[in-house]
N, C-alpha and C positions, 0 to 999 in steps of 0.2 A: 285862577284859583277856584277850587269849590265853592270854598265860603261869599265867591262872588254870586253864586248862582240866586235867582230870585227864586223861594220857596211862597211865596203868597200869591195864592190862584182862587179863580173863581169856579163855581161848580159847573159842570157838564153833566152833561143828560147820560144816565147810567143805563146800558144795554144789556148786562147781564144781572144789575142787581137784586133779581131772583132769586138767581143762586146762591147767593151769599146768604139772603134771608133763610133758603131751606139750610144751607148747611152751620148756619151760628150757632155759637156754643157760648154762649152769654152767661156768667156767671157772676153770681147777685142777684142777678133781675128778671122777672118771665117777661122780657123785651125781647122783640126781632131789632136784629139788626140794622140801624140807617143807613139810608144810601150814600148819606155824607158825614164826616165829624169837621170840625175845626183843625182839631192835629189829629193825625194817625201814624202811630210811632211804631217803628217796624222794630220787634223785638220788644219782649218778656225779660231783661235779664237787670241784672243791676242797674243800668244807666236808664233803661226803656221805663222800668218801674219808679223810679225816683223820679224822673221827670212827668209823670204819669200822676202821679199824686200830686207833685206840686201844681200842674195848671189845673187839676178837678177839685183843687182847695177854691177856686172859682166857680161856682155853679152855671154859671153862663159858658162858660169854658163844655164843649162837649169831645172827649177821648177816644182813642178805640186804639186798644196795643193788641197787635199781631202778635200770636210766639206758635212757637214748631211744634215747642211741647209740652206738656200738660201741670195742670197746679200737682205737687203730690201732695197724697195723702195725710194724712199724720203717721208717718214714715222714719220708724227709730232707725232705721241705716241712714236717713238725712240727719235730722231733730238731735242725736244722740252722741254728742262727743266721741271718736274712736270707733264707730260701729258704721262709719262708711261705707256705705258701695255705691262709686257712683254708676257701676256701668248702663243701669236703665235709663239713666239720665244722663246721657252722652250722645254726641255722633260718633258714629265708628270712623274716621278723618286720619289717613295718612302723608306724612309729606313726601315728595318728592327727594330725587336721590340727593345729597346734599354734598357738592363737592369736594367743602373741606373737611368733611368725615369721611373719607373713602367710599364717597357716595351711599352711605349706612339709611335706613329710613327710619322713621322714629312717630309714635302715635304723636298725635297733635288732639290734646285736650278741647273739647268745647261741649259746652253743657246744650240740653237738650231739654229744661223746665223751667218751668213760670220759676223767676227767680235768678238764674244765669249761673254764673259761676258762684256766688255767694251760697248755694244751695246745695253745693259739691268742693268747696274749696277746702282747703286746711284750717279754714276760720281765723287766720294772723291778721288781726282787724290793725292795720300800718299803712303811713303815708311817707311820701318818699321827703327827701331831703328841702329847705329850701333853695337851694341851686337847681335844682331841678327843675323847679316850678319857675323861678327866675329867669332862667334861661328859655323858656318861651316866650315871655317878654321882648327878651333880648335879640330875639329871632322873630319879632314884626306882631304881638299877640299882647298888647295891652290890655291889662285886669284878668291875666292870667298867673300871674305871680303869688307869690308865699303868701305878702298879707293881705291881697286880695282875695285869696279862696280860705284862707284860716277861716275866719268869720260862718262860711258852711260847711268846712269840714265838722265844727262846733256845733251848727246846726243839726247836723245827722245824728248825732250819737246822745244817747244816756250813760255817761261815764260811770265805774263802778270803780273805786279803790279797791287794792287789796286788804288785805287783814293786815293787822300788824304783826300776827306774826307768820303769814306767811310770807311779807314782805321782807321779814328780817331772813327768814330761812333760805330763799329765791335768790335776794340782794335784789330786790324787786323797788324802782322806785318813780314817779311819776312828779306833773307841775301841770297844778288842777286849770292853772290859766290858760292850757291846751288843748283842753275839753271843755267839753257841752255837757248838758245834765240834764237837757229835757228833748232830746233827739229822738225819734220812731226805731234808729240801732241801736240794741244793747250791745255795750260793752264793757269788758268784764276782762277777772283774773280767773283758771281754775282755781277751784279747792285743793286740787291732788297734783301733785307733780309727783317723778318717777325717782325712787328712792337713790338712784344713782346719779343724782346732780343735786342734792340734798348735803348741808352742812352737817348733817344727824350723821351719815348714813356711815354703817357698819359691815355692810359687807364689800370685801375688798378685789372681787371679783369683777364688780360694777366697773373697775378703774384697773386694765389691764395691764398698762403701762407701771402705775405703783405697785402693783401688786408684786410685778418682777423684780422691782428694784428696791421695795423696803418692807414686802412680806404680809403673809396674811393677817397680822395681827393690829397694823396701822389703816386706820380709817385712810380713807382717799379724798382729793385736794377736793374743793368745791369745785363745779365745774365754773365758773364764772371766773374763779379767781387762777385758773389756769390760765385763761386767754388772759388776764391782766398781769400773769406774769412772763407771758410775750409782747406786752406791752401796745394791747391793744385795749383800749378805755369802754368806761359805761358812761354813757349819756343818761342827765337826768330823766329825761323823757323821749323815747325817740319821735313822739309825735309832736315835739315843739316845733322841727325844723331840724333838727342835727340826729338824724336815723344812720347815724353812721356807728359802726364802733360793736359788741358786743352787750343784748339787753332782753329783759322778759318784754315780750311789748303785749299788748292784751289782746282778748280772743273776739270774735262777733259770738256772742255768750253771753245767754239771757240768767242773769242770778238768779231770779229767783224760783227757776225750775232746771237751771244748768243745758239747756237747751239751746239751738241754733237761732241765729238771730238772722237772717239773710232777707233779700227785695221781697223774698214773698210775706212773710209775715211781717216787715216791717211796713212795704209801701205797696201791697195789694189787700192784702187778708184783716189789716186792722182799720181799712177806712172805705173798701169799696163796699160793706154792704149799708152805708150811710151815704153815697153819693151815687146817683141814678144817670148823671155824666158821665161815669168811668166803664168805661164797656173791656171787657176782655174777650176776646176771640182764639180759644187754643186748639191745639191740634193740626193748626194751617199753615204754610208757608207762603210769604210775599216771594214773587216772583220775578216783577221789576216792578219801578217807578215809572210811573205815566209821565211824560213831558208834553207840554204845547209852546212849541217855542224852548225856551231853557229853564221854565215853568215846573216844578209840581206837580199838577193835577191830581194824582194820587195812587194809587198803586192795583197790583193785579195780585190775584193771590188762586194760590193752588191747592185748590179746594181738595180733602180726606173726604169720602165719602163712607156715612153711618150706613153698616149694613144689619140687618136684623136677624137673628140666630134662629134657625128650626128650632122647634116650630113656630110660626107667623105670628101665633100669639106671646112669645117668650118676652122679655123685658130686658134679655139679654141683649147688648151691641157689642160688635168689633168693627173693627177700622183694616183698610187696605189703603197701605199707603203709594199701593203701584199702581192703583185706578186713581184718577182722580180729574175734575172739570175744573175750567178757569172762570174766576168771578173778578167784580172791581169793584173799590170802594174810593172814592171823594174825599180829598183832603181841600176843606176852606183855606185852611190857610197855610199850613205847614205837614210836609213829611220829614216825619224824622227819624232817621237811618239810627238803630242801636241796636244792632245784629250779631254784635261780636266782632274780633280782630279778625277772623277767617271770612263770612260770612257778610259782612258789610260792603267791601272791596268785591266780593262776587255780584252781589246786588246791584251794585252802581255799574257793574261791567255789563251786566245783562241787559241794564238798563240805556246802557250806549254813554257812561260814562268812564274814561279809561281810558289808558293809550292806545291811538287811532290806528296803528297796524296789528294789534290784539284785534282790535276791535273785527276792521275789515277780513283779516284772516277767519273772521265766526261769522259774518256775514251778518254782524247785527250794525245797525246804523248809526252815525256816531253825531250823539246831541255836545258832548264836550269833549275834546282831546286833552286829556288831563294825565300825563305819561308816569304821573307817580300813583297812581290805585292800583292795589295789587302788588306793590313790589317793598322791598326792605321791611318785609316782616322780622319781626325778632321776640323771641321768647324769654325768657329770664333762665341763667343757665344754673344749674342743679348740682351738688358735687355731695355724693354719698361716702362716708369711710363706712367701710361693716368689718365686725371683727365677731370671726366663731370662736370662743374662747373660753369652756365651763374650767371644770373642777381638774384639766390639766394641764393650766395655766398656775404657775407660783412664782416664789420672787428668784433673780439671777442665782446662778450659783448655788443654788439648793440642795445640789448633790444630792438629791432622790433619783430612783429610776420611777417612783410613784407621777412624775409630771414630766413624761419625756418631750413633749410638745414645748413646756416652757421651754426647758433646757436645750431643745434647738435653737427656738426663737433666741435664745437671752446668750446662745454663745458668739 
């Protein structure tokens, strides 16, 4: 098993830690780079940055998070509810042919900035069931269970109720004993939902299916109480434990500027430039884990070289990501791997962790034979209805030739 491996090592004498001093990119601090930290947590993204903050709440504690890609800016396509794009902040990652789709290929999401996925996501701040969490218990992972991690899921967040009347309008409803109120995440309800899943709402357009069957002039069902009358339920909360069922659940959405709340501003941007422990290094890829023995040591990394822009004296830099030298940096005591579900499993391969005819087949040397990295990925699966449907859509039966579209569909 992984989690047997020994991650507490002692420091070795660093032969390129040079390079790493010319090419750091430390931010907070006009500090070069160490040759060693305590932990060096490979990845920027959600998980890297949370536990990133947590051991620099120790000031004896010294950090250094690796990531690929860069803090953004103050960037209303991230920040700005609906005005997304992630694609600067992605890998461009395709999967392989997939059998049981007629071997079809499909992008594979992964983020590419300080922050991870929470910096590009749909913002659905939600936790999964407690069976869920139970069930790795049950499967050999004691204090991994519901009321075991309740207690920091509660720790994460600054809970926001909704309005009361946007609660009564939504069918929106929560159980405050599920959330935190003084967490580094906000989380939150919108102000604005979209008029066509609204109790108010009056145009009957919104709702294509009434509209054919009892006409333009009857408001359309709520959309909540649609699914309830297929007889599928609303949970009080779905973040108590029972996230099953049909429910608003709240956004990573900061109220009081309606903004993104994700790892960077939460567990980078509001506490590194008070703690001179927490080193960020962006722009650079780890390239494996150093081992001595079945040890840690600490990691190698694929140094971007800053090139300077005609003319000599300009202020201007760009980056080439297809040059690039190798440097290493010294982990005292722990590496810790938060790279992503694609990108972690490549790390530990390259590293000689992985199944040992993977392995020898790349001629890389194998510190662990560990035949499950790399395999039974699984993504969360997606199911879009879309319906093009304006102004010549009406109800059954309408005997107009004015909405011939309906009158196919509805014969």
């Amino acid at each position: 098993m992984l989690a047997g491996l020994a991650f507490f090592t002692v420091v070795v004498a660093v032969t390129y830690g040079s390079l790493l001093l010319k090419h750091a990119q430390i931010i907070t601090h006009d500090t070069d780079l160490d040759f060693s930290y305590d932990f060096v947590i490979v990845g920027g993204g959600t998980s890297g940055l949370t536990v990133a903050d947590r051991l620099t709440e120790n000031s004896e504690i010294s950090v250094l998070v690796i990531e690929y890609g860069y803090l953004y800016p103050n960037e209303s396509d991230i920040l700005v509810p609906g005005l997304l794009n992630p694609t600067p902040y992605q890998f461009n990652i395709t999967s392989t042919p997939q059998r049981g789709l007629d071997n079809a290929t499909f992008a594979v999401p992964a983020a590419a900035v300080v922050g991870g996925g929470t910096a590009i996501n749909g913002m659905f701040f939600d936790r999964g069931s407690a069976p869920d969490y139970d069930a790795w218990v049950e499967l050999g992972n004691p204090g991994w269970g519901w009321s075991d991690l309740l207690p920091y899921f509660k720790k994460s967040e600054t809970f926001t109720p909704a309005s009361a009347n946007l609660a009564e309008e939504f069918t929106i409803s929560w159980d405050d004993t599920a959330h935190g109120f003084d967490g580094p995440v906000k989380s939150s309800y919108p102000v604005f939902q979209f008029q066509s899943i609204s109790r108010s709402t009056l145009n009957p357009f919104h709702n294509t299916l009434q509209a054919f069957t009892q006409g333009p002039d009857t408001p359309p069902e709520n959309f909540i109480s649609a699914w309830h009358s297929l007889g599928i339920q609303t949970p009080q909360d779905p973040s108590s434990g029972t996230a099953k069922g049909v429910f608003w659940g709240p956004s990573s959405l900061n109220p009081s500027n309606e903004t993104r709340s994700d790892a960077q501003t939460a567990h980078y941007s509001a506490v590194a430039g008070s703690r001179r422990n927490y080193h960020l290094l962006t722009g650079n890829a780890v390239s494996k884990i150093n081992f001595v023995g079945q040890k840690a040591t600490g990691v190698g990394v694929r140094l971007t070289p800053i090139f300077k822009v005609a003319p000599s004296d300009s202020d201007e830099q760009w980056l080439n990501r297809e040059a690039f030298e190798y440097g290493y940096v010294n982990a005292k005591k722990e590496v810790i791997l938060a790279a992503g579900a694609a990108h972690t499993p490549q790390i530990l391969q390259l590293s000689g962790v992985g199944p040992k005819g993977l392995l020898h087949n790349l001629e890389i040397p194998v510190v662990v034979d560990l035949p499950g990295v790399g395999q039974n990925f699984q993504d969360q699966p997606t199911l879009y209805a879309s319906y093009n449907c304006g102004l010549l859509c009406t109800r059954k039966n309408s005997g107009s030739t004015k909405y011939p579209l309906a009158d196919r569909l509805s014969a």
